[in-house]
N, C-alpha and C positions, 0 to 999 in steps of 0.2 A: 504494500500500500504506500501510494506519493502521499508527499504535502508541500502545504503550502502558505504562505502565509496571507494577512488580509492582503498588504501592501503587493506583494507579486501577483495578487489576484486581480489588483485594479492594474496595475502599471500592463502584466502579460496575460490577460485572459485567455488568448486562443491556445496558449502554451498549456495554460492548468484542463481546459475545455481537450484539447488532444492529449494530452495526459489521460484523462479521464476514460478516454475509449478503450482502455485496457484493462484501466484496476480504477478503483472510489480513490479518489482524492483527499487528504483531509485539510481543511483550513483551518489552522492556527492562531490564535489571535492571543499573545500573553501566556502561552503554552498551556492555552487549551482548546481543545475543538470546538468550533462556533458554527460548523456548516461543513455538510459534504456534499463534492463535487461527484454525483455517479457515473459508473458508466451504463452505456446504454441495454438495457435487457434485451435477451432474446425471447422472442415468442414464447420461447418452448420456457424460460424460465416464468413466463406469467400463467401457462397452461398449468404448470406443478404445483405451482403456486396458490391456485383457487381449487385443485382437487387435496389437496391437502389439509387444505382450510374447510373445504367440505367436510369433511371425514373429521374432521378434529371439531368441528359443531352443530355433526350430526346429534349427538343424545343430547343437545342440551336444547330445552322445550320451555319457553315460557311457560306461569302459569294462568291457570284458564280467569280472564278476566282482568292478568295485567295489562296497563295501558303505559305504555314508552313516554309518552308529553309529560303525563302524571308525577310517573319516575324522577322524568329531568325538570321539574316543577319543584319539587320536592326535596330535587339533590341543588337544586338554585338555593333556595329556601334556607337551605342547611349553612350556607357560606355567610 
C-alpha cells in the first residue's frame, strides 16, 4: 500500500490518482490517515461482494411490526 501526503495530493494529483490503479493509496495528514485514495474494482469484486452480504443477512429478520423511521426517530431522540 502507497501514501501520500495532503500536500503531494494537491500539488500531484494525477501521480496519487495513477498510483491508485494498482493498490488504495493512503493520505496522510500529521501521521495519520484522513482519506483513501482506491483503486478501481472489478466487476467481479462487486459481484462477491453482495452475495456475501446476502448470505451473511440472510437469518437476520426484522421483527413483525418494526418500523425503521420509528427506530431512527428514537435513536435521534437519544443524542
Amino acid at each position: 500500500m502507497q501514501s501520500a501526503n495532503l500536500q503531494q495530493l494537491r500539488e500531484d494529483t494525477a501521480s496519487v490518482i495513477a498510483a491508485a490503479q494498482t493498490e488504495d493509496v493512503l493520505v496522510i495528514e500529521e501521521g495519520k490517515v484522513i482519506a483513501v485514495v482506491s483503486r478501481p474494482r472489478a466487476a467481479a469484486d462487486f459481484d462477491k461482494y453482495w452475495h456475501d452480504r446476502e448470505k451473511r443477512l440472510e437469518p437476520v429478520v426484522a421483527a413483525p411490526g418494526w418500523d425503521s423511521s420509528s427506530a431512527v426517530s428514537q435513536d435521534r431522540d437519544r443524542a
